[in-house]
C-alpha positions in Angstrom: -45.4 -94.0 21.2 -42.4 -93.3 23.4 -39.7 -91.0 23.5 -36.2 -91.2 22.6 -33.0 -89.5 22.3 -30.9 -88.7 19.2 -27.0 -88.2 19.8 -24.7 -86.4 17.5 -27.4 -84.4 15.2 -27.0 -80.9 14.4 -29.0 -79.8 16.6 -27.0 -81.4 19.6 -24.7 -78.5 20.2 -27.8 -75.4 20.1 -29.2 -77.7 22.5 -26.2 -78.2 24.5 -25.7 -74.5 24.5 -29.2 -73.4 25.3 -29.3 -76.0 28.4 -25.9 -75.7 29.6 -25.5 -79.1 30.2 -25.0 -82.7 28.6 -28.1 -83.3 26.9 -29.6 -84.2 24.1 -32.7 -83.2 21.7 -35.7 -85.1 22.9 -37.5 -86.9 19.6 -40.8 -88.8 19.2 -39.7 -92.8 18.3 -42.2 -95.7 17.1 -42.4 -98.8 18.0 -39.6 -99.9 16.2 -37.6 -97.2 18.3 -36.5 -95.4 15.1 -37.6 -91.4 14.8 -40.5 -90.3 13.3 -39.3 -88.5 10.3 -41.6 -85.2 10.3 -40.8 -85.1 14.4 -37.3 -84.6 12.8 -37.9 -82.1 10.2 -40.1 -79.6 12.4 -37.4 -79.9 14.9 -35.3 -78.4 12.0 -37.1 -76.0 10.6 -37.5 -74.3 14.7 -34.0 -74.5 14.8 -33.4 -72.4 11.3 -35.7 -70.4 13.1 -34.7 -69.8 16.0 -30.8 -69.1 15.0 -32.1 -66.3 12.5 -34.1 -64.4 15.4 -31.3 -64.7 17.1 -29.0 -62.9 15.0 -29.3 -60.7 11.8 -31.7 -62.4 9.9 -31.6 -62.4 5.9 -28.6 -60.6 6.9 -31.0 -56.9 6.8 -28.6 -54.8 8.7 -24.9 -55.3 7.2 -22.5 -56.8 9.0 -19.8 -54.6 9.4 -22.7 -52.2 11.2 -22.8 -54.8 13.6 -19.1 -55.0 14.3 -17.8 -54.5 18.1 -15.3 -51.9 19.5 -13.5 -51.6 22.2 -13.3 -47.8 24.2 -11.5 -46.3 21.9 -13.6 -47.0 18.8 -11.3 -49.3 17.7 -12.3 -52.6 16.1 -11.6 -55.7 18.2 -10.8 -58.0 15.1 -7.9 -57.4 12.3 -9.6 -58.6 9.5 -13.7 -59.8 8.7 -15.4 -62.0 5.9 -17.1 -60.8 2.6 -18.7 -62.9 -0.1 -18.2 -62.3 -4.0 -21.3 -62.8 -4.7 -20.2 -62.8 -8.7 -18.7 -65.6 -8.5 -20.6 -67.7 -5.5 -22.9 -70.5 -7.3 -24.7 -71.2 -4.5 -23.7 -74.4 -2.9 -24.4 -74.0 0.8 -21.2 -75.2 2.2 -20.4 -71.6 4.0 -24.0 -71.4 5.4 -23.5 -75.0 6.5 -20.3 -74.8 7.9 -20.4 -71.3 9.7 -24.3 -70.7 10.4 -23.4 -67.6 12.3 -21.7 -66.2 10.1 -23.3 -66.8 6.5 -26.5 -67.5 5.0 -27.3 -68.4 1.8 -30.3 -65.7 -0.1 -33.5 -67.4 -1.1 -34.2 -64.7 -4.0 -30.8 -64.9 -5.6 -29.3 -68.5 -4.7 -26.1 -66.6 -3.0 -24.2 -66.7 0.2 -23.8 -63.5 2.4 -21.9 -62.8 5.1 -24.7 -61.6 7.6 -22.1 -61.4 11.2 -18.3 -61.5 11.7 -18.1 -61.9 15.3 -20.4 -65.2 15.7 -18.8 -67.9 14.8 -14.8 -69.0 15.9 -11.7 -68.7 13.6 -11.6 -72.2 12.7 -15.1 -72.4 11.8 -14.2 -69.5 9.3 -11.0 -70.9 7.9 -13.0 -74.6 7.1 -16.0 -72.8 5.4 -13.2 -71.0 3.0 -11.4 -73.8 2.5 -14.7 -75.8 1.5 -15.5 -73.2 -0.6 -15.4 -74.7 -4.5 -14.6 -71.8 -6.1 -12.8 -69.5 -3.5 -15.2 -66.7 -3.2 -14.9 -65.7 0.6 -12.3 -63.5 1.2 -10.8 -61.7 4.2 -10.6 -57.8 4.2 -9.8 -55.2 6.8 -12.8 -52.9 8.0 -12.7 -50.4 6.1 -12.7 -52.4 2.6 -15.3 -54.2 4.1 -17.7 -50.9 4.5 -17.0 -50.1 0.9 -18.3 -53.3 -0.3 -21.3 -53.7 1.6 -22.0 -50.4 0.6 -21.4 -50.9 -3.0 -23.5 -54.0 -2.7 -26.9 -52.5 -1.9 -29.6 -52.9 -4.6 -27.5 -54.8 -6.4 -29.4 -57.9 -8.2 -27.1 -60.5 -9.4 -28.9 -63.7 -11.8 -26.2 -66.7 -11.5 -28.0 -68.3 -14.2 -26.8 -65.8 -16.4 -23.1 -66.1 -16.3 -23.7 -70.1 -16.5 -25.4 -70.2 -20.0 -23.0 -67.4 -21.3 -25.8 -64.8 -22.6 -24.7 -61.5 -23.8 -26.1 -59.6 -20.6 -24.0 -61.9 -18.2 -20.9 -59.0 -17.7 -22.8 -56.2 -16.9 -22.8 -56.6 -13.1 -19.5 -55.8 -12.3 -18.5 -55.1 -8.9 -16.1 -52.8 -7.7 -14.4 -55.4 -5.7 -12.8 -56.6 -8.2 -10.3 -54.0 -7.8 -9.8 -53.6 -4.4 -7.9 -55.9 -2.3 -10.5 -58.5 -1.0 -8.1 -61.4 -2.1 -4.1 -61.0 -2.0 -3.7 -61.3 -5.7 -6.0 -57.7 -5.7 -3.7 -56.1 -4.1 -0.2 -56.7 -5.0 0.0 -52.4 -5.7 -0.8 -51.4 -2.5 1.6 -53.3 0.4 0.5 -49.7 2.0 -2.6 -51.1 3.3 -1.0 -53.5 5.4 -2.7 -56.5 4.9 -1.5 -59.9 7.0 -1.7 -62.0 4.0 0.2 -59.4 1.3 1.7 -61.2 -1.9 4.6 -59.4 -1.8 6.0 -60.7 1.8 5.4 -63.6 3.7 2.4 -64.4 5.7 2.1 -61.4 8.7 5.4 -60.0 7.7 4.0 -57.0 5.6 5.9 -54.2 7.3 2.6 -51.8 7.9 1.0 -54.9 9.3 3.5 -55.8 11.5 3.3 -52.0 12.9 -0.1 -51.7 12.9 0.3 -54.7 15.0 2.6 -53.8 17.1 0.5 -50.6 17.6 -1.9 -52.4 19.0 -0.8 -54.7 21.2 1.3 -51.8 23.0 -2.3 -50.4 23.3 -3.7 -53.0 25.0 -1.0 -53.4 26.9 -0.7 -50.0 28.2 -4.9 -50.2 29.2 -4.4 -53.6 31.0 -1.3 -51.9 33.0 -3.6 -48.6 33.6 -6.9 -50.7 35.0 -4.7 -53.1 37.4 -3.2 -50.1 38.8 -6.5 -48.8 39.4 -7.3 -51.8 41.3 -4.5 -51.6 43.5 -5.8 -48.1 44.4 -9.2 -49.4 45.3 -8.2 -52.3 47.5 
C-alpha cells in the first residue's frame, strides 16, 4: 500500500479550511495508484459528520434562533431562507449546494433550512436557482419566525400529494398566505420587501427607507467609534 493524494474532491475545501493552507485529503491508493473505494466513503461519511457537529444538526434549534445582531438588537442580514416543505420533493440539490445552510430530513425526505448566516450569497442564489420546483424563498425576519413557528410538529408525507389520495390537502401551511414568495404578497408593498411585484427590484419605497435607515445607522456608529479612537490615541 501507499498513499496518495486526491485533488478537487468535496472534501478539498473543509480540508483546506481546517488546515489553512494548500493541501489536500490524504487517501489510501493500491498498487495500481487508484483509491481504495471504502478509504473514500469513510472519508465521507466523517466529513457529514463532522459539518453537522459543527453547526445545528438535524436542524434541532431553528434557524432564525440562531440569527446574529448587532448592538442594537438589530439583525445584521435584510432577508433569510425558508423551505416550503409542501412543495419540496426531496431532491438534494439545496443540501448539496449550500451544506451550511440546508439539510435534507431522513424521516420525511425534505429539505430544511437549518442556518442563515453559514454559507455566502452566491451559494444561496445557485441552490434556488437549482431548485426544480422553486420552493426556497427569501423572507424578512419576522415572517421567517412565524413560519418556523407554525412549522413545529408538523408531519408532512410527500408520497401523498404524488399518488393524489384524498388525504393529500389537509396539511396546509399558513405560508401560503404570507409573503414568502413575491407573488404572496402583491397586497401588502407595506412590508417592504426588496423584491416586491409591484416595483422594480429594491425600489419598493418602504424598502428603500428601511434601507436608507440603516445604512445612516451604521454610518453614524462607524463615525461615533473612530472618534473614540482619536480620543484614546
Amino acid at each position: 500500500m501507499a498513499v496518495g493524494f486526491v485533488f478537487g474532491d468535496p472534501l478539498w475545501r473543509w480540508e483546506r479550511m481546517r488546515t489553512g493552507g494548500r493541501v489536500c485529503r490524504r487517501v489510501t491508493v493500491n498498487a495500481e495508484g487508484e483509491p481504495r473505494g471504502e478509504d473514500l466513503v469513510q472519508a465521507m461519511r466523517e466529513y457529514t459528520k463532522n459539518s453537522q457537529e459543527l453547526s445545528n444538526p438535524k436542524g434541532l434549534i431553528p434557524s432564525h434562533q440562531l440569527v446574529r445582531r448587532d448592538a442594537d438588537g438589530e439583525t445584521l442580514k435584510e432577508r433569510f431562507v425558508y423551505v416550503e416543505e409542501q412543495d419540496c420533493i426531496g431532491c438534494s440539490h439545496c443540501a448539496m449546494t449550500a451544506r451550511n445552510t440546508f439539510f435534507l430530513e431522513n424521516d420525511y425526505g425534505r429539505a430544511r433550512a437549518f442556518q442563515q448566516e453559514a454559507d455566502p450569497d452566491e451559494l444561496i442564489s445557485e441552490a434556488i436557482d437549482t431548485c426544480p420546483v422553486s420552493c426556497i424563498y427569501f423572507v424578512p425576519y419576522d415572517e421567517l419566525v412565524i413560519l418556523e413557528k407554525e412549522r413545529e410538529g408538523q408531519e408532512i408525507n410527500n408520497k401523498q400529494r404524488l399518488v393524489g389520495t384524498s388525504n393529500s390537502n389537509k396539511n396546509i401551511s399558513k405560508s401560503k398566505v404570507l409573503s414568502s414568495a413575491s407573488m404572496r404578497c402583491e397586497s401588502c408593498p407595506q412590508r417592504g420587501c426588496q423584491k416586491c411585484p409591484m416595483y422594480g427590484v429594491g425600489e419598493n419605497p418602504q424598502y428603500m427607507a428601511k434601507l436608507e435607515a440603516k445604512e445612516k445607522k451604521n454610518k453614524a456608529k462607524k463615525q461615533a467609534e473612530s472618534g473614540s479612537r482619536r480620543i484614546l490615541f
